[in-house]
N, C-alpha and C positions, 0 to 999 in steps of 0.2 A: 871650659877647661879641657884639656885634649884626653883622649882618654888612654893613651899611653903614660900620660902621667898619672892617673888615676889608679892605671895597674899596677904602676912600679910603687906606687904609694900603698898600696891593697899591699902586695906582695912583701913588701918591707913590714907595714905591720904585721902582718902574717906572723913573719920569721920573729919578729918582737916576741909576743906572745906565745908563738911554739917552744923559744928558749924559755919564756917563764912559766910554763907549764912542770913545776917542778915534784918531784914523787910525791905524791897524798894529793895535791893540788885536785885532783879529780880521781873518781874511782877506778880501781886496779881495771886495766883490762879494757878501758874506753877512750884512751888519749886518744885514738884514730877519728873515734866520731867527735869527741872534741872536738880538735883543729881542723875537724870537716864543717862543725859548725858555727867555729870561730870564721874560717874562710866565707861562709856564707853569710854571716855578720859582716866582713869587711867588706866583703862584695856589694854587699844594700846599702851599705853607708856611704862608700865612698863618695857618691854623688855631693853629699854633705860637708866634705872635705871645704868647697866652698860653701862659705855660709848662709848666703841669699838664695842658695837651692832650695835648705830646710823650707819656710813658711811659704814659698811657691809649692813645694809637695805636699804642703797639707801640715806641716810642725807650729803649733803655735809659739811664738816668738814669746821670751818673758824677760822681764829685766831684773828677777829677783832669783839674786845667787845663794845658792847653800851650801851653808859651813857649820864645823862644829870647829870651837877654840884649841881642842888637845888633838882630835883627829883630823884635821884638814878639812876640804871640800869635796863639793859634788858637780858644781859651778852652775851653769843655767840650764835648764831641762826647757828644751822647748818637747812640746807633747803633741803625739798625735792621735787623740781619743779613738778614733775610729780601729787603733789598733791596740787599745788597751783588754788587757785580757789572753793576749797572743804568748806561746811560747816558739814561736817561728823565729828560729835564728835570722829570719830573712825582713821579720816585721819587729822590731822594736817599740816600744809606746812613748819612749821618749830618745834625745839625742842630748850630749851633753857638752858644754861651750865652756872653755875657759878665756878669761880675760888674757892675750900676751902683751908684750914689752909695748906692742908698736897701737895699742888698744883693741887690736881687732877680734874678735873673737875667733878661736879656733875650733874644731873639734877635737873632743879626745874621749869619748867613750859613749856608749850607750844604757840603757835600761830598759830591762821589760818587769811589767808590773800586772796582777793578777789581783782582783777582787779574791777576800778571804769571807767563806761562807761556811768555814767551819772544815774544811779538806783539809787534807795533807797537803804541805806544801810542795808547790812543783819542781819540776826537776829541772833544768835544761845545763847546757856543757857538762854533765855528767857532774853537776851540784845540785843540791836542794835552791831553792829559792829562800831568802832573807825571810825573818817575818813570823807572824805578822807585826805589823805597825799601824797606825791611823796616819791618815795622810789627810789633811784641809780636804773638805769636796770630792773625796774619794771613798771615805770611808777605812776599813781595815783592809790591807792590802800585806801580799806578799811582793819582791822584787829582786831584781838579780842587776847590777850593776857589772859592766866588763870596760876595761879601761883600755879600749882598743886601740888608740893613737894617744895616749901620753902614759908613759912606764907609771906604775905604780907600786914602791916600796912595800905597801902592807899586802901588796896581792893582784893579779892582774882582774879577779872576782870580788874585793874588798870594797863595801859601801862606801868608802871616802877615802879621797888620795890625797896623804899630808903634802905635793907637788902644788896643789890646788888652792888656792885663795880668793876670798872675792873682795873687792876693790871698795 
């Protein structure tokens, strides 16, 4: 994939998600490093834009999508353990796929997720982290979901995006 299209696709979500950066949305006083570490989110993902990059980099591939019925989805998490634990807007532990029209999977957001050992939950884009939660083979985990390639009504930080469906 050429990687001027890669930029112009970074750079457009960019601007997505700086418009939905809306007052409260993150604490007084920090929108800048925000969207310095939204940009640095889009930056690492991009790559992912296509999908067969994921589990060549290490993302394990899964066919089992999450939803809830009133709140929408989360879609496919492929994971990449070795970066679980991370608040590196640059390392993700997960990438997240939805199904489109033409079947192919897309990208449209990511997740990072931390082991919960009894801390405060963490911070990163200038939010707490979810949580905690039990996750299958995880344990109690805290998690931050950001919906960096497909808008999301309830919140560009919101656990599940009613856009989202799994098949």
């Amino acid at each position: 994939m050429p990687r001027s299209f890669l930029a112009a696709s970074g750079a457009a979500a960019l601007a997505l998600a700086s418009s939905l950066l809306l007052p409260g949305s993150a604490h007084a006083g920090d929108n800048g490093s925000v969207e310095r570490d939204l940009g640095r989110a889009y930056h690492a993902t991009a790559a992912y834009l296509y999908e067969p990059n994921a589990p060549t980099d290490g993302f394990l591939r899964t066919d089992d999508c999450k939803s809830d019925p009133t709140m929408g989805g989360m879609g496919y998490h492929y994971a990449k353990l070795a970066d679980l634990g991370s608040t590196d807007p640059a390392r993700p532990t997960a990438l997240l796929y939805a199904t489109g029209r033409n079947g192919e999977r897309h990208l449209v957001g990511a997740e990072w997720i931390v082991r919960s050992t009894g801390q405060p939950a963490p911070v990163m884009f200038g939010r707490k982290f979810d949580g905690p939660f039990d996750i299958a083979g995880l344990g109690r985990v805290f998690d931050r979901h950001v919906w960096l390639y497909e808008e999301n009504p309830a919140g560009l930080f919101a656990r599940f995006n009613p856009r989202i469906s799994c098949p």
